[in-house]
C-alpha positions in Angstrom: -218.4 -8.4 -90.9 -216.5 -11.8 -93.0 -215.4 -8.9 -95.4 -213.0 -7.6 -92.8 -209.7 -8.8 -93.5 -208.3 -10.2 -90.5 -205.0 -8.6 -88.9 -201.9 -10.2 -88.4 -199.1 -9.0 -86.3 -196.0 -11.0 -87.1 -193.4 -10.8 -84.9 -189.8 -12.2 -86.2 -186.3 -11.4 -86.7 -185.5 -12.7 -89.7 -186.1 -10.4 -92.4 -186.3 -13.6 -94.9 -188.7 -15.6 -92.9 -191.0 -12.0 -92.2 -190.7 -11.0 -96.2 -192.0 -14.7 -97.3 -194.8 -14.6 -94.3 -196.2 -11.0 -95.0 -196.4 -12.4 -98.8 -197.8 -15.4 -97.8 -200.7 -13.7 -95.2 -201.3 -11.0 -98.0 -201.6 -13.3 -101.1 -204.3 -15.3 -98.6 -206.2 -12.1 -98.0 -204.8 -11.2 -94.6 -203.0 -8.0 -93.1 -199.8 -8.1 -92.1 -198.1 -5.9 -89.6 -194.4 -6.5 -89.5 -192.0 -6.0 -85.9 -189.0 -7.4 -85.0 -188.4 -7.1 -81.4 -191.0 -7.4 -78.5 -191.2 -3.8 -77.4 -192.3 -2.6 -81.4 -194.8 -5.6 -80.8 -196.0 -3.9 -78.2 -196.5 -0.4 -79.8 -197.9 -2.2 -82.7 -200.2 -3.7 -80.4 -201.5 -1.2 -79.0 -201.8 1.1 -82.0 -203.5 -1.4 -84.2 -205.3 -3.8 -82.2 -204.0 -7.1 -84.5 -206.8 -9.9 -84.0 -203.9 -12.6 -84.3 -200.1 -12.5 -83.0 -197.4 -15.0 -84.9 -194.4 -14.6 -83.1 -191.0 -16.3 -83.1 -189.8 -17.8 -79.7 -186.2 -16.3 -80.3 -186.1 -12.9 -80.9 -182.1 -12.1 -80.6 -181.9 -11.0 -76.8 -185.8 -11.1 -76.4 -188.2 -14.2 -75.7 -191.6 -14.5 -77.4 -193.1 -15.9 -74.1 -192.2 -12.3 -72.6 -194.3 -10.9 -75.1 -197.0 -13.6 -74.8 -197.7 -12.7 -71.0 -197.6 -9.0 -71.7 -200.2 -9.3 -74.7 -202.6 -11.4 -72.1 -202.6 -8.9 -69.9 -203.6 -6.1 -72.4 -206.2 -8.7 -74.4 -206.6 -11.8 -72.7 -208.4 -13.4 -75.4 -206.2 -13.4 -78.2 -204.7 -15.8 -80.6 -200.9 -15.9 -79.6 -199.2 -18.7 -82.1 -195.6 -19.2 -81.5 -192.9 -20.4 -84.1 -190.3 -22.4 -82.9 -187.1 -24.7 -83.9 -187.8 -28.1 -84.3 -185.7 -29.3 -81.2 -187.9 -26.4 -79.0 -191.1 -28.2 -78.5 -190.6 -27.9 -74.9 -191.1 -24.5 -75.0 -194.0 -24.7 -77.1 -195.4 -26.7 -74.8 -194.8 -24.1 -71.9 -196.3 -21.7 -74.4 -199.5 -23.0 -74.4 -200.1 -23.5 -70.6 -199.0 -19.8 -70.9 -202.5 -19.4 -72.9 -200.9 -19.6 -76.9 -203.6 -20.9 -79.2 -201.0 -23.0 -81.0 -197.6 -23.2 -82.4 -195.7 -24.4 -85.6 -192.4 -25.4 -86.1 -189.9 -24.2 -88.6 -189.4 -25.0 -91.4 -192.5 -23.4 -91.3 -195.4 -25.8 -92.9 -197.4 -23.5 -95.0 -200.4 -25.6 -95.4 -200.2 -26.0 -91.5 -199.9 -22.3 -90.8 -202.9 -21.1 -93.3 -205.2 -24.4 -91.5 -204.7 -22.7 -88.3 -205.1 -19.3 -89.6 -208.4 -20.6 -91.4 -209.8 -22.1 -88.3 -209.0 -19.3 -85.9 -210.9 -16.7 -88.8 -214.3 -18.0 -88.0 -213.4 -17.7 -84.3 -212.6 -14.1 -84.5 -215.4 -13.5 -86.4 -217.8 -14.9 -84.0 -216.6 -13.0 -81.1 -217.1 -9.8 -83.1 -220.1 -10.2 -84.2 -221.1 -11.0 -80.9 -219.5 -8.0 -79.5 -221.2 -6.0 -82.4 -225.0 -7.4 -81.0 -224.1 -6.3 -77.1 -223.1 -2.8 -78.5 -226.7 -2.6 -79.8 -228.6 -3.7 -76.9 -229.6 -0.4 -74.8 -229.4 -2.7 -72.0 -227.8 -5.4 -70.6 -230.8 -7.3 -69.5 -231.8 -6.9 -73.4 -229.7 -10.0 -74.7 -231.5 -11.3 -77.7 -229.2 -12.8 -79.6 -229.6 -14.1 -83.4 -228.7 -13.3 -87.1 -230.7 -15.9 -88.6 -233.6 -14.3 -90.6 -236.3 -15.3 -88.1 -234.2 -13.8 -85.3 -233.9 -10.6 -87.6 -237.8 -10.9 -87.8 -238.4 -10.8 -84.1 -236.2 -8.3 -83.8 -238.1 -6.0 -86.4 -241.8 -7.3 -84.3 -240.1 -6.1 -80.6 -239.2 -2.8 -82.2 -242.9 -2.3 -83.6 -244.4 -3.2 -80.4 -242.0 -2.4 -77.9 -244.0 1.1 -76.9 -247.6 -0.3 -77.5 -249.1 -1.0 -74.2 -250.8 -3.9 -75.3 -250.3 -7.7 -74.3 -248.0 -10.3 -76.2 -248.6 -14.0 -76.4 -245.0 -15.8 -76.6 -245.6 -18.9 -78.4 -242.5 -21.9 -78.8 -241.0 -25.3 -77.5 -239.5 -25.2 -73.9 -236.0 -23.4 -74.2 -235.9 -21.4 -76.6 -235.9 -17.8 -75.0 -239.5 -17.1 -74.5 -238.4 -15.1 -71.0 -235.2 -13.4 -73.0 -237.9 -12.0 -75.7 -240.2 -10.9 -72.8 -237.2 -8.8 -71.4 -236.3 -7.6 -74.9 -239.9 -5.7 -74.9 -239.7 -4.4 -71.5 -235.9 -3.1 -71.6 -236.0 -1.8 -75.0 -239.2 0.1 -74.4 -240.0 3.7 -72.7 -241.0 0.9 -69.1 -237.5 0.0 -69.2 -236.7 1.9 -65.6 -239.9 0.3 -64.5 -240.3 -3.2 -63.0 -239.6 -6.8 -64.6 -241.8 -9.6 -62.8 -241.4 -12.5 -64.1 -243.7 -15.3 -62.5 -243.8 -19.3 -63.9 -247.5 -20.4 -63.8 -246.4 -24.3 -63.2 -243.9 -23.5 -60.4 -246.6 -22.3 -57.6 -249.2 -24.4 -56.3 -253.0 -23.5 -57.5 -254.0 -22.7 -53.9 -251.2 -20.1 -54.0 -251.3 -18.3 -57.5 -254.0 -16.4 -56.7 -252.1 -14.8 -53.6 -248.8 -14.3 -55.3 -250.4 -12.5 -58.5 -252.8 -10.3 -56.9 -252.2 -10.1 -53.1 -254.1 -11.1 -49.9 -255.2 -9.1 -47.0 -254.2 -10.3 -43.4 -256.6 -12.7 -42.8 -257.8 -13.3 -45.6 -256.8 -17.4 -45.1 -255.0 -19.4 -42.2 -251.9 -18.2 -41.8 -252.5 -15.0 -43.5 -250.5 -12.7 -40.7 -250.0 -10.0 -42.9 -250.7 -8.0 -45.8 -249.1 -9.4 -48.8 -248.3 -7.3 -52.1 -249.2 -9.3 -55.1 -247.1 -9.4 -58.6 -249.3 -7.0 -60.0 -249.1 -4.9 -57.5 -245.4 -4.7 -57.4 -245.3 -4.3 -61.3 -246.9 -1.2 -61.2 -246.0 0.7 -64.5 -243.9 -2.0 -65.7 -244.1 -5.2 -67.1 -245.3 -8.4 -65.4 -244.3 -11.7 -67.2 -246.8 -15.1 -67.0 -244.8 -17.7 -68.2 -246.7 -21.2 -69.0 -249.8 -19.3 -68.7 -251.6 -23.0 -70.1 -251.4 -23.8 -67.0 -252.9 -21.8 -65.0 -256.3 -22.8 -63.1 -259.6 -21.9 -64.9 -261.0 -20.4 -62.1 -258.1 -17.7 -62.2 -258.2 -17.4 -65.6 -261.5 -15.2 -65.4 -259.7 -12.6 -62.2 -257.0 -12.4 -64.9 -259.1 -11.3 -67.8 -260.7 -9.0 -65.2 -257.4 -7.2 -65.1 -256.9 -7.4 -68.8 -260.4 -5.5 -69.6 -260.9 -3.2 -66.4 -257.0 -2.5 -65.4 -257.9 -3.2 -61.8 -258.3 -5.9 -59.0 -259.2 -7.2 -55.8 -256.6 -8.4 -53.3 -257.6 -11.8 -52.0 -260.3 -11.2 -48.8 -259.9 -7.6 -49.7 -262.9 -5.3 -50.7 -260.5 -2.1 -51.8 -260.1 -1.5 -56.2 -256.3 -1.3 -56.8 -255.4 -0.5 -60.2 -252.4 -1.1 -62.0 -250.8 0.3 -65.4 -248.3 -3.2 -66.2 -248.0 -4.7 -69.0 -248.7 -8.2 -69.3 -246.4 -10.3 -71.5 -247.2 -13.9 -71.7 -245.9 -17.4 -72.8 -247.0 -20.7 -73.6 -245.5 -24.3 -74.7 -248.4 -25.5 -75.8 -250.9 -24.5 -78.2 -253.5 -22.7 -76.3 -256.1 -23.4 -79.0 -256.2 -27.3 -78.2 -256.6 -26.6 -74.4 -259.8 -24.7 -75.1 -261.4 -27.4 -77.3 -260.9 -29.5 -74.2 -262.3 -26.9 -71.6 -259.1 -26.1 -70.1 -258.3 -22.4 -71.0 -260.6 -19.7 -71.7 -261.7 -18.5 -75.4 -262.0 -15.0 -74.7 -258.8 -14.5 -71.5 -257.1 -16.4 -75.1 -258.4 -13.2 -77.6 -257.5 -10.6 -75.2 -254.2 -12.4 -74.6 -253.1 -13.0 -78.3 -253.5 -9.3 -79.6 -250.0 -9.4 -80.7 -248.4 -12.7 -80.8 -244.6 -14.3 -81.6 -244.0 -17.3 -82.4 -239.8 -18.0 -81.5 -238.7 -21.1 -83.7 -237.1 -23.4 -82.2 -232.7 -23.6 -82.5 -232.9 -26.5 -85.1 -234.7 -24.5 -87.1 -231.8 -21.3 -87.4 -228.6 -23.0 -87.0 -226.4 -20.2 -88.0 -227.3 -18.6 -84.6 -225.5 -21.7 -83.0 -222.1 -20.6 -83.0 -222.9 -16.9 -82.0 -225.2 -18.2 -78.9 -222.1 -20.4 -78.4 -219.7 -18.1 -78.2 -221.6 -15.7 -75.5 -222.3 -18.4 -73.3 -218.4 -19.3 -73.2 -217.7 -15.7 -73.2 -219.5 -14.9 -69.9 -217.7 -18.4 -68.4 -214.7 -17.3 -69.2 -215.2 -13.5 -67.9 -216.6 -15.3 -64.7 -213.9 -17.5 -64.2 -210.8 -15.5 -65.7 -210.5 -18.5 -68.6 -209.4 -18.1 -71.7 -211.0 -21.2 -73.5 -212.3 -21.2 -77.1 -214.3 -23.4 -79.2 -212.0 -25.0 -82.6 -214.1 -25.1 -85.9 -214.5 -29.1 -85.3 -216.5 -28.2 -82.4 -218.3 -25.7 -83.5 -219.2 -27.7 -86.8 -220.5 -30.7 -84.3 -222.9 -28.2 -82.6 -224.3 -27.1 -85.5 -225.3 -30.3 -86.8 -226.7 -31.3 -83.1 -230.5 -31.1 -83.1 -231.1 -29.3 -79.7 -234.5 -30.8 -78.8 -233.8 -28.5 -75.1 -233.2 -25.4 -78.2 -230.9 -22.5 -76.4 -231.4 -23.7 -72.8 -229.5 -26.9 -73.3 -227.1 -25.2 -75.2 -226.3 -23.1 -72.5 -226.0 -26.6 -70.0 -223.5 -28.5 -72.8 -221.2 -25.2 -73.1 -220.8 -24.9 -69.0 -220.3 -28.7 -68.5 -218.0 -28.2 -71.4 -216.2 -25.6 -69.9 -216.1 -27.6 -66.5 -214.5 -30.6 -68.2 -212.3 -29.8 -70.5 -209.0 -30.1 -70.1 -206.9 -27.6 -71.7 -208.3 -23.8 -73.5 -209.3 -25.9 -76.6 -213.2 -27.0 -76.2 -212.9 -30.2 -78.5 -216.0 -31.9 -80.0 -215.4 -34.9 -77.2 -215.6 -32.5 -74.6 -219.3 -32.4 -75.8 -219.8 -36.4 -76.3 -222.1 -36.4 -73.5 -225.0 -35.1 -76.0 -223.5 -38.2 -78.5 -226.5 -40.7 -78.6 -227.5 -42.7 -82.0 -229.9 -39.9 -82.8 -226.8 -37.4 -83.1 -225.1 -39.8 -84.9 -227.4 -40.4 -88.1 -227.5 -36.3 -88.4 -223.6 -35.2 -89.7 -225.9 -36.2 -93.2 -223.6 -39.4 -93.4 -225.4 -42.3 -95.0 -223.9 -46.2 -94.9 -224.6 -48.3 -97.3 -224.8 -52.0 -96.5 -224.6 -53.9 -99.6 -226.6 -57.3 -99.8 -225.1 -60.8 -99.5 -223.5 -60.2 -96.1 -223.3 -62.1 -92.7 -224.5 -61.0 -89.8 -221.3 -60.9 -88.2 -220.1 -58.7 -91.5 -222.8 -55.9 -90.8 -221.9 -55.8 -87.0 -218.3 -55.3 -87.5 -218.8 -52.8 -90.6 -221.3 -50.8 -87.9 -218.4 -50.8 -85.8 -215.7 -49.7 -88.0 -217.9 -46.7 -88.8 -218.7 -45.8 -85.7 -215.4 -45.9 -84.1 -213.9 -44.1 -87.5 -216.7 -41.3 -86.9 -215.7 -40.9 -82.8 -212.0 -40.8 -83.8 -211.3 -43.7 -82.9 -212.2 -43.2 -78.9 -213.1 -46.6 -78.0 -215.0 -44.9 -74.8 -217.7 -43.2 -76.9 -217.9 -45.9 -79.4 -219.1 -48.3 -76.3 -221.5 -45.6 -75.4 -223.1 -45.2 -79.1 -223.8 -49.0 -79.7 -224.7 -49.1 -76.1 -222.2 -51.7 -75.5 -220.0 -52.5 -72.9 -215.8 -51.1 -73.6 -215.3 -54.5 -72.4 -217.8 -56.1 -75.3 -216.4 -53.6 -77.9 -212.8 -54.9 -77.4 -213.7 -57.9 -78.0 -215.3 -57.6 -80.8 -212.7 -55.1 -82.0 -210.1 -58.1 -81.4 -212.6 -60.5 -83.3 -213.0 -57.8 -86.1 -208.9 -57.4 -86.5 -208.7 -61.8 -87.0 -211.2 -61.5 -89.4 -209.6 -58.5 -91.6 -206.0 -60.8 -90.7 -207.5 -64.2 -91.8 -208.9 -62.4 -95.0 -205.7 -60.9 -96.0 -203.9 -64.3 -95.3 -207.2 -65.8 -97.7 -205.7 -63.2 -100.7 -202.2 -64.2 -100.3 -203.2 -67.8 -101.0 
């Protein structure tokens, strides 16, 4: 997919300016497609699907906004950077509350231009690749996304198994897709038109997990009016999902394995066999072997529970499916919401070297409250500072040195020059960090800034 070259359409009048930028694009291993007027853009657009638009804002009697709002509503995703006169920023401006990812002035800076071209490559990348894994799902429930090896790995295992009517144990830390693996199986498999039940062990009160998996006949306890269909039940021939089966009562755990070994079971205060074909997938936190040294699971419901087991790893673990997971998440926002937002490469570089102890489901959270708070179609790294914390801190693999022979005072303020350096200088999220007060960090910015003047003043003499 990074072999692709990416395509440019380049959209100017000037037949110097568009000779030296379709060198410039193709000696840094981009395409160039060349137009100089907005209705051959739009041909060109629609012939060659460019991945990024440079346009000029003057072109003769045409204006490169026109042709901004008319690409939007073909593609409303895509990179529009305008080029504009110095004195024109106002229009730039107006350009990118019309959704332009950026813009450049002329004299066009070249190291400028190629930055922005850089940053915008992994972008475009990412949302193709992403695209790439929906086209291969056979359904849209079937959203397991990943191209870290042990992604690829799981992947291989769901295909094996997907058609063995056997159980699965899903093993891993709290978050990291155990229910998005479960579906994987069932809607990839020959049971996909079937029923998906998912049920949480931990969510339903003990006195009422026994009703809700297998059913109760009217009467069968107070306030039992009616006959109630179990999980089971409903499942039929499809699959039934038991997640945090650790904790489910002991005394259940033997009707369970009942149903494992015979196919068949008893609705609660019922005395008639009904048998069921589903497919039990389920999934565990914890590590079920501990709970039956202490009596609290049972050996054999374990055995006949872990005849094909995955283990899912948790997202510290495959970074490189950060930015992909990333991107879907802020892909189905912005479909929901008619946005056009985008992650820059600082941000995405920040959420790769978070450690995610919530794994995929907390990635999901920071990405929507991301999205809710940010101000403009750029997602900076700030927009994320909420996750910033001293452990976050100590992980971009920055080490400070604090040489001996110092004050104090010294180390304090050299703590605080780094930390404010490493924030960019946001004085809001440097408070947070230390866990001071702003009002306590000005000050000792103030008391910091006498010191560095006094010692300056010291040289002098």
């Amino acid at each position: 997919m990074k072999s692709e070259k990416i395509k440019v359409l380049i959209v100017e009048d000037d037949i110097g300016l568009q000779k030296f930028l379709v060198k410039l694009l193709m000696t840094n291993n981009y395409n160039a497609i060349i137009s100089r007027t907005v209705a051959e853009a739009g041909e060109l657009f629609e012939k060659f699907s460019p991945d990024v638009v440079l346009s000029d804002l003057m072109l003769g009697d045409d204006y490169g906004l026109d042709l901004l709002v008319d690409l939007k509503k073909i593609k409303k995703d895509i990179p529009f950077i305008i080029m504009t006169a110095y004195g024109s920023v106002e229009s730039a401006v107006k350009a990118l509350k019309l959704g332009a990812y950026d813009y450049i002035t002329k004299p066009i800076d070249i190291d400028k231009l190629l930055k922005i071209l850089e940053n915008l490559k992994e972008l475009i990348y990412l949302k193709k690749e992403v695209a790439e894994l929906r086209k291969k799902k056979d359904s849209s429930e079937a959203k397991f996304i990943g191209i870290s090896k042990e992604i690829k790995h799981i992947s291989e295992i769901i295909e094996q198994i997907k058609d063995i009517d056997t159980t699965v144990l899903l093993t891993g830390e709290t978050g990291v897709g155990k229910e998005v693996v479960a579906k994987s199986i069932h809607y990839l498999s020959s049971r996909a038109d079937k029923p998906f039940i998912s049920i949480n062990c931990a969510a339903i009160p003990a006195t009422l997990i026994e009703s809700e998996l297998f059913g109760a006949e009217k009467g069968a306890y107070t306030g039992a009016n009616k006959t109630i269909i179990g999980k089971f039940e409903s499942a039929k021939d499809g699959t039934i999902f038991l997640d945090e089966i650790s904790e489910m009562d002991v005394s259940l755990q033997a009707k369970l394995l009942r149903v494992l070994q015979e196919h068949s079971f008893y609705r609660l205060g019922g005395n008639q066999i009904i048998h069921t074909n589903a497919r039990i997938i389920a999934a565990t936190n914890k590590r079920l072997e501990d709970l039956i040294a202490s009596g609290r699971f049972r050996e054999d419901l374990f055995y006949r529970l872990n005849v094909l087991p995955i283990n899912i790893p948790p997202l510290r673990e495959r970074k490189e499916d950060i930015p992909l997971l990333a991107q879907f998440f802020l892909d189905k926002l912005n479909e929901k919401h008619n946005k056009n937002k985008h992650f820059n490469k600082q941000t995405i570089d920040f959420l790769c070297k978070y450690n995610w102890p919530g794994n995929i489901r907390e990635l999901e959270n920071a990405v929507q409250r991301a999205f809710i708070f940010s101000s403009d179609d750029v997602i900076e790294k700030n927009d994320f500072s909420f996750l910033y914390n001293n452990q976050t801190l100590l992980q971009d693999n920055d080490e400070w040195i604090f040489p001996a022979g110092k004050t104090m005072a010294e180390y304090e303020n050299m703590i605080i020059s780094n930390t404010l350096k490493k924030c960019g200088n946001n004085k809001s999220l440097t408070s947070k960090i230390l866990g001071i007060s702003e009002r306590a960090l000005y000050y000792k910015l103030k008391t910091l800034k006498k010191m560095q003047t006094n010692a300056k003043n010291a040289d002098r003499v």
